[in-house]
mmCIF file of the N, C-alpha and C atoms, coordinates in Angstrom:
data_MODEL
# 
_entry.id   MODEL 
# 
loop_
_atom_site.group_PDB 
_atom_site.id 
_atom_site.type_symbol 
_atom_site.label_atom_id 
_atom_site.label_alt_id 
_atom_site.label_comp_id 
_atom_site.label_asym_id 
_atom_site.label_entity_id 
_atom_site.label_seq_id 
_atom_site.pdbx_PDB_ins_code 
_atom_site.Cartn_x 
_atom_site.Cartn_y 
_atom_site.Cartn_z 
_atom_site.occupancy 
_atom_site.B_iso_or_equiv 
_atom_site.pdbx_formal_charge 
_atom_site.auth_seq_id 
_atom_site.auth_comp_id 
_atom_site.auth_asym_id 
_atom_site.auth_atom_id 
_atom_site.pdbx_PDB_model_num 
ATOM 1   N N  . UNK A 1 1  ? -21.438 48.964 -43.179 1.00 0.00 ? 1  UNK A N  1 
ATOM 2   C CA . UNK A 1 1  ? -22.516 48.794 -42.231 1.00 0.00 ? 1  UNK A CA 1 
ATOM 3   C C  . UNK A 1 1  ? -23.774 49.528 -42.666 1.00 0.00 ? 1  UNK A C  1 
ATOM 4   N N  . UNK A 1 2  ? -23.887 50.403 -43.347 1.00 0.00 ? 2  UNK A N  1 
ATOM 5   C CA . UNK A 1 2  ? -24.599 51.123 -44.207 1.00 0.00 ? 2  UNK A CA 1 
ATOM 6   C C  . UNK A 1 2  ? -24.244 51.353 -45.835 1.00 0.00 ? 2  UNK A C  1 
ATOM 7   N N  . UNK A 1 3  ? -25.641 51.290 -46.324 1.00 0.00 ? 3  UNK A N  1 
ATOM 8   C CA . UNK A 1 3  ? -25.727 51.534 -47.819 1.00 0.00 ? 3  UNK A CA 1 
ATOM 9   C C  . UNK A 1 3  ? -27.142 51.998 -48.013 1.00 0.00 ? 3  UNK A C  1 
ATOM 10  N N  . UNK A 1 4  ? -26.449 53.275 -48.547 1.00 0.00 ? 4  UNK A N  1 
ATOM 11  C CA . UNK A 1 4  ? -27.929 54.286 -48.819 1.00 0.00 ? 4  UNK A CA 1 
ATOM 12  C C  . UNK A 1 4  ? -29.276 54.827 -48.162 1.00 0.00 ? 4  UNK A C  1 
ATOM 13  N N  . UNK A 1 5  ? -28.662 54.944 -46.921 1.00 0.00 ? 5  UNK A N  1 
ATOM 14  C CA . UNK A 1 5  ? -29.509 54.361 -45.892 1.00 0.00 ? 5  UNK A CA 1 
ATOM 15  C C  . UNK A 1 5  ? -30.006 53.657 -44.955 1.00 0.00 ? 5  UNK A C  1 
ATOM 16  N N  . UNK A 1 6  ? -29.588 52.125 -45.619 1.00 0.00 ? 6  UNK A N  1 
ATOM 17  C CA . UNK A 1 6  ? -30.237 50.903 -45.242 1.00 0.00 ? 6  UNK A CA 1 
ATOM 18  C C  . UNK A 1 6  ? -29.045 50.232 -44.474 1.00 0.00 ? 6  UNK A C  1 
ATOM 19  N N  . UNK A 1 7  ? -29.234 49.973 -43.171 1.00 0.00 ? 7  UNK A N  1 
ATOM 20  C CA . UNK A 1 7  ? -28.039 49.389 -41.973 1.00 0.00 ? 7  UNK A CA 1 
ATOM 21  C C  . UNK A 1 7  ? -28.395 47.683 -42.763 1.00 0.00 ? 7  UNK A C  1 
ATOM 22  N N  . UNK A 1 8  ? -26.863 47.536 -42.984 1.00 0.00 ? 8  UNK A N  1 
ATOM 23  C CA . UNK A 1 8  ? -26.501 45.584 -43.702 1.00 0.00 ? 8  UNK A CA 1 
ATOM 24  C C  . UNK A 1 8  ? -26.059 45.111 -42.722 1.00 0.00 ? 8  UNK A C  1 
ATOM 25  N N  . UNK A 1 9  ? -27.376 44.218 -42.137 1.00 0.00 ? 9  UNK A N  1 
ATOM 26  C CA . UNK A 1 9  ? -27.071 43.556 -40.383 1.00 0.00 ? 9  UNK A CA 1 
ATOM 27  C C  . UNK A 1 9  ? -26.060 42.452 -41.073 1.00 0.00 ? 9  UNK A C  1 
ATOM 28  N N  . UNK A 1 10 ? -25.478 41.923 -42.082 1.00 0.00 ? 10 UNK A N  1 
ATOM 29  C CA . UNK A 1 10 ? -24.823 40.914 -42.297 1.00 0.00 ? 10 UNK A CA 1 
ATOM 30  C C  . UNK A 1 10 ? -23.136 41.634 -41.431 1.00 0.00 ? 10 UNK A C  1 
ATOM 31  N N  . UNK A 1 11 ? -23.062 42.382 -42.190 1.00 0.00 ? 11 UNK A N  1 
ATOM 32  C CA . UNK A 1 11 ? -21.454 43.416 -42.081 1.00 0.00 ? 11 UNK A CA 1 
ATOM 33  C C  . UNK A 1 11 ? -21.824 44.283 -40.566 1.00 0.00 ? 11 UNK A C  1 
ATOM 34  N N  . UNK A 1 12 ? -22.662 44.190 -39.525 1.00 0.00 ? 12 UNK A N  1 
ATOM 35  C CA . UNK A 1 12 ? -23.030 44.977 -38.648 1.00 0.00 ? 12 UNK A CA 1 
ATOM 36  C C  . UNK A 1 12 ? -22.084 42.913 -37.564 1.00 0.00 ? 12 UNK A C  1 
ATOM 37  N N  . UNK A 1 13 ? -22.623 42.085 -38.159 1.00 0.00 ? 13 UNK A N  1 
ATOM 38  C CA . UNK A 1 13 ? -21.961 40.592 -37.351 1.00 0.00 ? 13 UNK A CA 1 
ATOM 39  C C  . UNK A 1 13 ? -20.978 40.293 -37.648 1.00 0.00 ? 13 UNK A C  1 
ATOM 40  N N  . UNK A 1 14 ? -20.671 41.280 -38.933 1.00 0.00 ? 14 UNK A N  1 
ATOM 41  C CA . UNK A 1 14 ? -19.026 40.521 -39.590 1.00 0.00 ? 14 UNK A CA 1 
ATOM 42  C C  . UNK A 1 14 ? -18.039 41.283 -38.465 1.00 0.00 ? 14 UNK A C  1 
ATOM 43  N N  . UNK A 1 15 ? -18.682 42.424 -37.597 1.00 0.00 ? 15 UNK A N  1 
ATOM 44  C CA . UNK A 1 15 ? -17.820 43.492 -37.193 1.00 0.00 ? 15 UNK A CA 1 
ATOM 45  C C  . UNK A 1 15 ? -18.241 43.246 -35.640 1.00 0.00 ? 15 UNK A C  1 
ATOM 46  N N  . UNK A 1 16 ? -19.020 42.459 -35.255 1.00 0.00 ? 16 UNK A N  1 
ATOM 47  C CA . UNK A 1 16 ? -19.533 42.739 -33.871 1.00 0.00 ? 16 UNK A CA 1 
ATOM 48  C C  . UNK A 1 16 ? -19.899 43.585 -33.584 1.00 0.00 ? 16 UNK A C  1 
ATOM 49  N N  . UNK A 1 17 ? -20.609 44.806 -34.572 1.00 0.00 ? 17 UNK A N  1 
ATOM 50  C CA . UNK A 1 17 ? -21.428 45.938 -33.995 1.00 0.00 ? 17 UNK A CA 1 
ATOM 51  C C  . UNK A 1 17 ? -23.184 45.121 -34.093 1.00 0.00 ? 17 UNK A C  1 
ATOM 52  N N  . UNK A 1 18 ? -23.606 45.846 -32.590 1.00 0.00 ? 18 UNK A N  1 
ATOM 53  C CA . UNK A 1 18 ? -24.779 45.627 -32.085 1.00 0.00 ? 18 UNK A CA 1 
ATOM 54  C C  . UNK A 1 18 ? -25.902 47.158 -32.724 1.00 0.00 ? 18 UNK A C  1 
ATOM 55  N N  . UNK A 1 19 ? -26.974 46.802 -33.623 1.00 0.00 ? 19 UNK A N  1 
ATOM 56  C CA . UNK A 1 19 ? -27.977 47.604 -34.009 1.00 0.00 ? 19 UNK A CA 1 
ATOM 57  C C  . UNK A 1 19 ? -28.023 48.984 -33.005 1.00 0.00 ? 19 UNK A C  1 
ATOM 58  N N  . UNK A 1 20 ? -28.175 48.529 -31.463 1.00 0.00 ? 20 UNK A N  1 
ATOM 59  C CA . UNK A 1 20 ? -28.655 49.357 -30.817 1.00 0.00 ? 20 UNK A CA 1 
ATOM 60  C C  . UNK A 1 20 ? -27.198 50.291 -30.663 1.00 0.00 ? 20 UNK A C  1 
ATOM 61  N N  . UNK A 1 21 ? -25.844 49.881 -30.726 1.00 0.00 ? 21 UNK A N  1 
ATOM 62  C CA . UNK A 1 21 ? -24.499 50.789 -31.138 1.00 0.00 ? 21 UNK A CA 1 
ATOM 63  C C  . UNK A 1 21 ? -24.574 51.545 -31.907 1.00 0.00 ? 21 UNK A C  1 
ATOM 64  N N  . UNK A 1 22 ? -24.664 50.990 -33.268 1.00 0.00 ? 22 UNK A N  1 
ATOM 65  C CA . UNK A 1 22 ? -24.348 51.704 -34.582 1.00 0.00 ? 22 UNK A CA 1 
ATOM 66  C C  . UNK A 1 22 ? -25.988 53.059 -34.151 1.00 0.00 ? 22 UNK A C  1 
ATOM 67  N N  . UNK A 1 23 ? -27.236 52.903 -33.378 1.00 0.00 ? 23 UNK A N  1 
ATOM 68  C CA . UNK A 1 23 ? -27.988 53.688 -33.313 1.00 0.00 ? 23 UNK A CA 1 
ATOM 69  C C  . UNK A 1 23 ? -27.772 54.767 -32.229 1.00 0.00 ? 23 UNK A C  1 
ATOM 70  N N  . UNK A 1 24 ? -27.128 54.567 -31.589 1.00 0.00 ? 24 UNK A N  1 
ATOM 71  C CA . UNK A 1 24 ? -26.421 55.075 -30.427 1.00 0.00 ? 24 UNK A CA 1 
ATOM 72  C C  . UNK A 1 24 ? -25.540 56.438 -30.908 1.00 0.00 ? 24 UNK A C  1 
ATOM 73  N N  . UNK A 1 25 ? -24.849 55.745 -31.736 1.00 0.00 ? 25 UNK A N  1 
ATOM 74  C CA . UNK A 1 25 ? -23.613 56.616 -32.242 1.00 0.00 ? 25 UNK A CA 1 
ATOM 75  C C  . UNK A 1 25 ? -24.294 57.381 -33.404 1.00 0.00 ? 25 UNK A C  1 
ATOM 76  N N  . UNK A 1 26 ? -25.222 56.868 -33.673 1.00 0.00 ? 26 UNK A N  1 
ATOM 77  C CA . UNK A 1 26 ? -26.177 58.374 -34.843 1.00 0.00 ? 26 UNK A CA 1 
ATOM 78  C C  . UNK A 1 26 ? -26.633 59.247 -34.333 1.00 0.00 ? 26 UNK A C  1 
ATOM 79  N N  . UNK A 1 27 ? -26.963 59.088 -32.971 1.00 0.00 ? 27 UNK A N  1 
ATOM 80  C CA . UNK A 1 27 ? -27.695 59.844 -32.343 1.00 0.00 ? 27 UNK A CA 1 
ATOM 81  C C  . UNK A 1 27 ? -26.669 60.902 -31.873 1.00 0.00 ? 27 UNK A C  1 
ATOM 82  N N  . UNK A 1 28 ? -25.680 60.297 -31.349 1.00 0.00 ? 28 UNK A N  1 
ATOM 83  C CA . UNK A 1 28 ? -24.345 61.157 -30.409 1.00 0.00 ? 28 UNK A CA 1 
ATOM 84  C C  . UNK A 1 28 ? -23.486 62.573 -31.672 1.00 0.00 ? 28 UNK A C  1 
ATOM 85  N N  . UNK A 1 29 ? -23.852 61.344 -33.092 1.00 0.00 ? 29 UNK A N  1 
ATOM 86  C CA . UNK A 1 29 ? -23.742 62.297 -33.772 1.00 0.00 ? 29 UNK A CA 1 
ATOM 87  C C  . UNK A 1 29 ? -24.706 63.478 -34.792 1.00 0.00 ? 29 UNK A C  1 
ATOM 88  N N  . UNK A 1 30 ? -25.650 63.694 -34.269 1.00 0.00 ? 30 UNK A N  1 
ATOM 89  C CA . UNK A 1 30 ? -26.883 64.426 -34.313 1.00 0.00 ? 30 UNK A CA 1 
ATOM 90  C C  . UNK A 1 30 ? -27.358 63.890 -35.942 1.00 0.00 ? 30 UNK A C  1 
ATOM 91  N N  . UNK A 1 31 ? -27.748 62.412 -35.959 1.00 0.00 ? 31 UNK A N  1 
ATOM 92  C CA . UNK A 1 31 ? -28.092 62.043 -37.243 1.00 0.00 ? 31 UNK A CA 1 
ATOM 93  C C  . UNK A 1 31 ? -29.445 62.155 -37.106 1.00 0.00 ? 31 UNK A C  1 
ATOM 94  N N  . UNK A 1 32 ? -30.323 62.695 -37.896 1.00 0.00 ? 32 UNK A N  1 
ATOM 95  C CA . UNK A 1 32 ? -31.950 62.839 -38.040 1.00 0.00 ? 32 UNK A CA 1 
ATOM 96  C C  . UNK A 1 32 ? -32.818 61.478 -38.736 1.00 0.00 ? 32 UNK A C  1 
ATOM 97  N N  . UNK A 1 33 ? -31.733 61.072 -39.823 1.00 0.00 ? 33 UNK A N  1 
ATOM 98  C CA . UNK A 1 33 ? -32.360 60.123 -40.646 1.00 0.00 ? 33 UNK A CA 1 
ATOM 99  C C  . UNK A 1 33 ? -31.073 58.758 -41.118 1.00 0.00 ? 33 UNK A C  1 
ATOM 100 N N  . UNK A 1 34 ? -31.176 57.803 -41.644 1.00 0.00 ? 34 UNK A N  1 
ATOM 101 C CA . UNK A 1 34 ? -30.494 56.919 -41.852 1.00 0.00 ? 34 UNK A CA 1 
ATOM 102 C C  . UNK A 1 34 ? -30.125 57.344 -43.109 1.00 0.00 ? 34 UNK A C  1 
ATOM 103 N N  . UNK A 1 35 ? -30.628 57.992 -44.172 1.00 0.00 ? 35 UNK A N  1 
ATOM 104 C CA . UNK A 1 35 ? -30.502 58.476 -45.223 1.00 0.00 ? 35 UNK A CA 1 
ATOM 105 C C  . UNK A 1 35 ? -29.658 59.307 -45.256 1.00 0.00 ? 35 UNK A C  1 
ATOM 106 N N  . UNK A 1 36 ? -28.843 60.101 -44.333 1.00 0.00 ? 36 UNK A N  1 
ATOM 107 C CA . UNK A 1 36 ? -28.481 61.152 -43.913 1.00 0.00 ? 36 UNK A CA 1 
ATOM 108 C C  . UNK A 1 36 ? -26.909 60.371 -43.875 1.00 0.00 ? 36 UNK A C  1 
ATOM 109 N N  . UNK A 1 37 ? -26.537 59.232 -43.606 1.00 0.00 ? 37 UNK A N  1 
ATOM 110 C CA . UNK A 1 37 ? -25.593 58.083 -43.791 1.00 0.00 ? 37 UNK A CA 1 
ATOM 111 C C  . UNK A 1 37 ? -25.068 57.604 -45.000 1.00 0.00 ? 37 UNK A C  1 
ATOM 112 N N  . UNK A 1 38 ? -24.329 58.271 -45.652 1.00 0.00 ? 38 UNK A N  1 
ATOM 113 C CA . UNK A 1 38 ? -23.866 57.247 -46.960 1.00 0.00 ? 38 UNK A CA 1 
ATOM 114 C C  . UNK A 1 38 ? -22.487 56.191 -46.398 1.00 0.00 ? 38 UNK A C  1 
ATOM 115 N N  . UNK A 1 39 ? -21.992 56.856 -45.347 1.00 0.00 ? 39 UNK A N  1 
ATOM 116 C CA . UNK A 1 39 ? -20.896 55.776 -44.795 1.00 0.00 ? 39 UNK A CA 1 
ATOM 117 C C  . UNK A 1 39 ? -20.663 55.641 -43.215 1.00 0.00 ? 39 UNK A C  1 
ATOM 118 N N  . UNK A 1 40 ? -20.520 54.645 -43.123 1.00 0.00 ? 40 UNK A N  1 
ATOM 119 C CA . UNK A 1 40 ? -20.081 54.266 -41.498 1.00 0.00 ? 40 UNK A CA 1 
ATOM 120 C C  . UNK A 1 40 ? -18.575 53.431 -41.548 1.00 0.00 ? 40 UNK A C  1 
ATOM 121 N N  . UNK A 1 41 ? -17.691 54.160 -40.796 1.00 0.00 ? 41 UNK A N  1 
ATOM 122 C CA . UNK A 1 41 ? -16.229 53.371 -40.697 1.00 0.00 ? 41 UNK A CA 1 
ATOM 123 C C  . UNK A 1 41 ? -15.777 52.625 -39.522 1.00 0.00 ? 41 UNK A C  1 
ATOM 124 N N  . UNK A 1 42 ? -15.921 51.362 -39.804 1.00 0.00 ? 42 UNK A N  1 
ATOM 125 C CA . UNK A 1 42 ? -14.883 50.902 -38.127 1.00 0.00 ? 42 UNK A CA 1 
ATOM 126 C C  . UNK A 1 42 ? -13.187 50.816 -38.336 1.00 0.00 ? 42 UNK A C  1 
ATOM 127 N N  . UNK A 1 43 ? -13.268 51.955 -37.298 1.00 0.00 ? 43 UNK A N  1 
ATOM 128 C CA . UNK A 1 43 ? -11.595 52.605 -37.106 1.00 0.00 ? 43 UNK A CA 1 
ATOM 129 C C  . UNK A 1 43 ? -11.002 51.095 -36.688 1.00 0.00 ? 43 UNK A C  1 
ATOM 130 N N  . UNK A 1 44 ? -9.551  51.516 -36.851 1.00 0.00 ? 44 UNK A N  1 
ATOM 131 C CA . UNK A 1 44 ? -8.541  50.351 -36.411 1.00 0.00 ? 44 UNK A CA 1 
ATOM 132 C C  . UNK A 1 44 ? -8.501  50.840 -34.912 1.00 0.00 ? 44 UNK A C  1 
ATOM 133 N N  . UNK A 1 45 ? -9.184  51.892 -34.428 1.00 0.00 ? 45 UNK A N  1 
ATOM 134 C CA . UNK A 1 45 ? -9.158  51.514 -32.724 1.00 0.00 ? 45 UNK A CA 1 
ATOM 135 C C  . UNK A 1 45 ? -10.814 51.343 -32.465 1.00 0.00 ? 45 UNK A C  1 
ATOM 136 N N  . UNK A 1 46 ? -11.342 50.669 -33.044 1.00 0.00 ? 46 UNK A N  1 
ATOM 137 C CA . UNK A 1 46 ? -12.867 49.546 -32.578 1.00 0.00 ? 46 UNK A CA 1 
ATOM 138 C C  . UNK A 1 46 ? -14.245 51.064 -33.011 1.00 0.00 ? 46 UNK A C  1 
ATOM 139 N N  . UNK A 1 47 ? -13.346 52.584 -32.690 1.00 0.00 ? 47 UNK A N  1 
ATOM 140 C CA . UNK A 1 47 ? -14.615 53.842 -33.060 1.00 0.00 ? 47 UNK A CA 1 
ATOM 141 C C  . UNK A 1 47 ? -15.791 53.666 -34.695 1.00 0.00 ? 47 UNK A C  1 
ATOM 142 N N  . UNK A 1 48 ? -16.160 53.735 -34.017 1.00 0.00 ? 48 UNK A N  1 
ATOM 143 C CA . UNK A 1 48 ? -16.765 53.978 -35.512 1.00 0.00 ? 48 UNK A CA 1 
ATOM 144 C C  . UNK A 1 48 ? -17.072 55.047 -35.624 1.00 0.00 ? 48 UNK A C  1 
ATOM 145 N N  . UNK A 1 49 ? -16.987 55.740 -36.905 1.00 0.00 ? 49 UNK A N  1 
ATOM 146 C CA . UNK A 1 49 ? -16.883 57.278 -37.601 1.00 0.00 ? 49 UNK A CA 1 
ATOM 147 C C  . UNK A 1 49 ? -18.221 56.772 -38.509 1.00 0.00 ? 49 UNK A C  1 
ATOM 148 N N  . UNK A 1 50 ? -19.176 58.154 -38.423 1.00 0.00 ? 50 UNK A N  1 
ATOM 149 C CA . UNK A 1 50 ? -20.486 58.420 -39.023 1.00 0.00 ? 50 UNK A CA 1 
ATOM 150 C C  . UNK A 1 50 ? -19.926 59.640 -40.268 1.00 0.00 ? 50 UNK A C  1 
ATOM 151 N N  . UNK A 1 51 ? -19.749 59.658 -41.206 1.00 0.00 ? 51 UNK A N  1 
ATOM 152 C CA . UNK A 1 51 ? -19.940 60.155 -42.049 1.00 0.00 ? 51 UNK A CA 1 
ATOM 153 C C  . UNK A 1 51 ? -21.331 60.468 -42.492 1.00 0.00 ? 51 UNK A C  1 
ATOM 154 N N  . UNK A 1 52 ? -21.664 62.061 -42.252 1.00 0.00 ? 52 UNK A N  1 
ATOM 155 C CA . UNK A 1 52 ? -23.337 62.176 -42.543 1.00 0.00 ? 52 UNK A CA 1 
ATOM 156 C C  . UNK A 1 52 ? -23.052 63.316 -43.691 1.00 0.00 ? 52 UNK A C  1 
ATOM 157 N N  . UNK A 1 53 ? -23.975 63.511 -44.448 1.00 0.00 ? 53 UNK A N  1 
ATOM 158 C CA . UNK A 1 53 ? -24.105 64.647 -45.502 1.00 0.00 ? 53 UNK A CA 1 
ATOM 159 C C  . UNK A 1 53 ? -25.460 65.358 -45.208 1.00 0.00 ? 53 UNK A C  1 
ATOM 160 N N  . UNK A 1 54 ? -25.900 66.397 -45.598 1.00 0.00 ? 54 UNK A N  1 
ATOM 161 C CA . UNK A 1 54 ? -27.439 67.066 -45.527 1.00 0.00 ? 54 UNK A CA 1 
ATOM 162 C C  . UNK A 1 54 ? -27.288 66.883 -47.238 1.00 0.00 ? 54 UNK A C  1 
ATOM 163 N N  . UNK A 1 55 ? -28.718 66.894 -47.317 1.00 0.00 ? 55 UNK A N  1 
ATOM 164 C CA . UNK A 1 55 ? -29.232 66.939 -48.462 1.00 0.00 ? 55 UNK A CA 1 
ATOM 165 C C  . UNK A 1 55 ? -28.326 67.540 -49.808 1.00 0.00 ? 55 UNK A C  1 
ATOM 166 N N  . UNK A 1 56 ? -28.204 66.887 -51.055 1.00 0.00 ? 56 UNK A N  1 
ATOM 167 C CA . UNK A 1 56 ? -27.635 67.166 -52.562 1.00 0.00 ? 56 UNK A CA 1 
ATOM 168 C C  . UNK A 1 56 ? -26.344 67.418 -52.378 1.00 0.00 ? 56 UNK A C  1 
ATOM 169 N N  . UNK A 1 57 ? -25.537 66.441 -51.172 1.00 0.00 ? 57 UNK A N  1 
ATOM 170 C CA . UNK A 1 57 ? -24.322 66.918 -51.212 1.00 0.00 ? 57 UNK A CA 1 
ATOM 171 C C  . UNK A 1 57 ? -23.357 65.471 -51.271 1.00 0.00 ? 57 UNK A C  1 
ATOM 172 N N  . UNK A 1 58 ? -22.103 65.534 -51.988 1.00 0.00 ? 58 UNK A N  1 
ATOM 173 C CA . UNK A 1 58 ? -21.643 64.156 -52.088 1.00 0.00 ? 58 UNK A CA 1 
ATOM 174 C C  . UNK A 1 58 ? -20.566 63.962 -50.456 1.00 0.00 ? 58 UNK A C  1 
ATOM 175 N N  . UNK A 1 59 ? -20.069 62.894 -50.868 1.00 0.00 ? 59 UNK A N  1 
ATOM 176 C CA . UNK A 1 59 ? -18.841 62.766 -49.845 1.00 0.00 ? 59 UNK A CA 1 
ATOM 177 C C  . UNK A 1 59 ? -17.486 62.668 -50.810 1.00 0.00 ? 59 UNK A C  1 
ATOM 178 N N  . UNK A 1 60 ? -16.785 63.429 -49.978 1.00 0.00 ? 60 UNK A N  1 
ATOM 179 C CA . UNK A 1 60 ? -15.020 63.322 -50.798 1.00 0.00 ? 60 UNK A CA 1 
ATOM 180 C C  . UNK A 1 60 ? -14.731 61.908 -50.901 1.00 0.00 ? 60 UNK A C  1 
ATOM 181 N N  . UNK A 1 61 ? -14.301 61.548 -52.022 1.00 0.00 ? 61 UNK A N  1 
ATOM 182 C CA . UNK A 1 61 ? -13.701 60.153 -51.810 1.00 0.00 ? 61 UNK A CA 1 
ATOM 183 C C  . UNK A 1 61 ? -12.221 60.198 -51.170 1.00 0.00 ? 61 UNK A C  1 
ATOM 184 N N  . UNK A 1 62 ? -11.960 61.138 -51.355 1.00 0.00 ? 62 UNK A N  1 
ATOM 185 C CA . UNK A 1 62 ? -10.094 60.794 -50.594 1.00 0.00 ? 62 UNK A CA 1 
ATOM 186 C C  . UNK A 1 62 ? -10.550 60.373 -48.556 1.00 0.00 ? 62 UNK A C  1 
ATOM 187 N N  . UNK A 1 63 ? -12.181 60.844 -48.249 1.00 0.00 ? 63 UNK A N  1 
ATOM 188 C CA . UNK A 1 63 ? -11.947 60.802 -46.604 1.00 0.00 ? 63 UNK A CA 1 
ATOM 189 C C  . UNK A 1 63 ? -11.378 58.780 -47.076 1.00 0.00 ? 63 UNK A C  1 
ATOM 190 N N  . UNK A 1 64 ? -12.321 58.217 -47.890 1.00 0.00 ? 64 UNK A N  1 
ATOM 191 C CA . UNK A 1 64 ? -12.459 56.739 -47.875 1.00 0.00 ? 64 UNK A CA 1 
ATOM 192 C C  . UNK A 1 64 ? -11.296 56.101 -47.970 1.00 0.00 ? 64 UNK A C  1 
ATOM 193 N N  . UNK A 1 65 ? -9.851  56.811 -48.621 1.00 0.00 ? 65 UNK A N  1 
ATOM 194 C CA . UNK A 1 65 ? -8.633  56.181 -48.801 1.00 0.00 ? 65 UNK A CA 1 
ATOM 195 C C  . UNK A 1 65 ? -8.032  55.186 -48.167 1.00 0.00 ? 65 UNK A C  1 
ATOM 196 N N  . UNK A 1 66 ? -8.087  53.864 -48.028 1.00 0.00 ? 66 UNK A N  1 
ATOM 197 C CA . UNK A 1 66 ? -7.740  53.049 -47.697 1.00 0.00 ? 66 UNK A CA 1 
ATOM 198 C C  . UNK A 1 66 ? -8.631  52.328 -46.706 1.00 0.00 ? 66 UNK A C  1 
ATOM 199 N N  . UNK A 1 67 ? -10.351 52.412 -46.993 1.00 0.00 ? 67 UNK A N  1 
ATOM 200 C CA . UNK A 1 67 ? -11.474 52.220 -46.327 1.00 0.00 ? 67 UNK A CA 1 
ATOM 201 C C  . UNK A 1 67 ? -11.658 51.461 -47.180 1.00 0.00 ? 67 UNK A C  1 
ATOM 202 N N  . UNK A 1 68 ? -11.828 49.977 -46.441 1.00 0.00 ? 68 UNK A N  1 
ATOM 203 C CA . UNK A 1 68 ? -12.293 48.859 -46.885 1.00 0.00 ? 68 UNK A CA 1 
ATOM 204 C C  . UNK A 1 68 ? -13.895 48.740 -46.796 1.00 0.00 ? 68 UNK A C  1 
ATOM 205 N N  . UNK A 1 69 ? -14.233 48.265 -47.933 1.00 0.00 ? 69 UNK A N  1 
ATOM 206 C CA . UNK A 1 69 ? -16.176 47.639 -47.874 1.00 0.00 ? 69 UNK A CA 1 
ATOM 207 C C  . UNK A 1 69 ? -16.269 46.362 -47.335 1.00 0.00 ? 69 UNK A C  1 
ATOM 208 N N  . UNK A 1 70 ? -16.951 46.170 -46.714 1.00 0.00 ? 70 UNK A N  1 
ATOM 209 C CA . UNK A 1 70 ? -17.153 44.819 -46.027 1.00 0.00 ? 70 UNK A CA 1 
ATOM 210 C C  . UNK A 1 70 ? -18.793 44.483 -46.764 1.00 0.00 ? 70 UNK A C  1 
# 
């Protein structure tokens, strides 16, 4: 639903998440910037998980283990 920033309204319809959701839930999770997003997950119970980083920092790949790209 995100890449590098940039929300992919294609995979935001593949999932039935609504713009103003996925902005909702950045907020709930004290996101400042979209950039601040390298991943967004829709859980097998409908949640979606914000994975945010601050600045020069990566993400673990093991959180992604068995996280499909849409």
């Amino acid at each position: 639903m995100i890449s590098n920033g940039d929300i992919l309204f294609d995979s935001l319809a593949k999932v039935n998440v609504t713009e103003s959701s996925l902005t909702a839930k950045f907020l709930e999770e004290n996101v400042l910037y979209f950039r601040e997003v390298p991943t967004v997950v829709l859980e097998s119970t409908g949640d979606i998980s914000v994975l945010h980083r601050q600045e020069k920092t990566t993400l673990a790949t093991e959180l992604l283990k068995g996280v499909r790209k849409s």
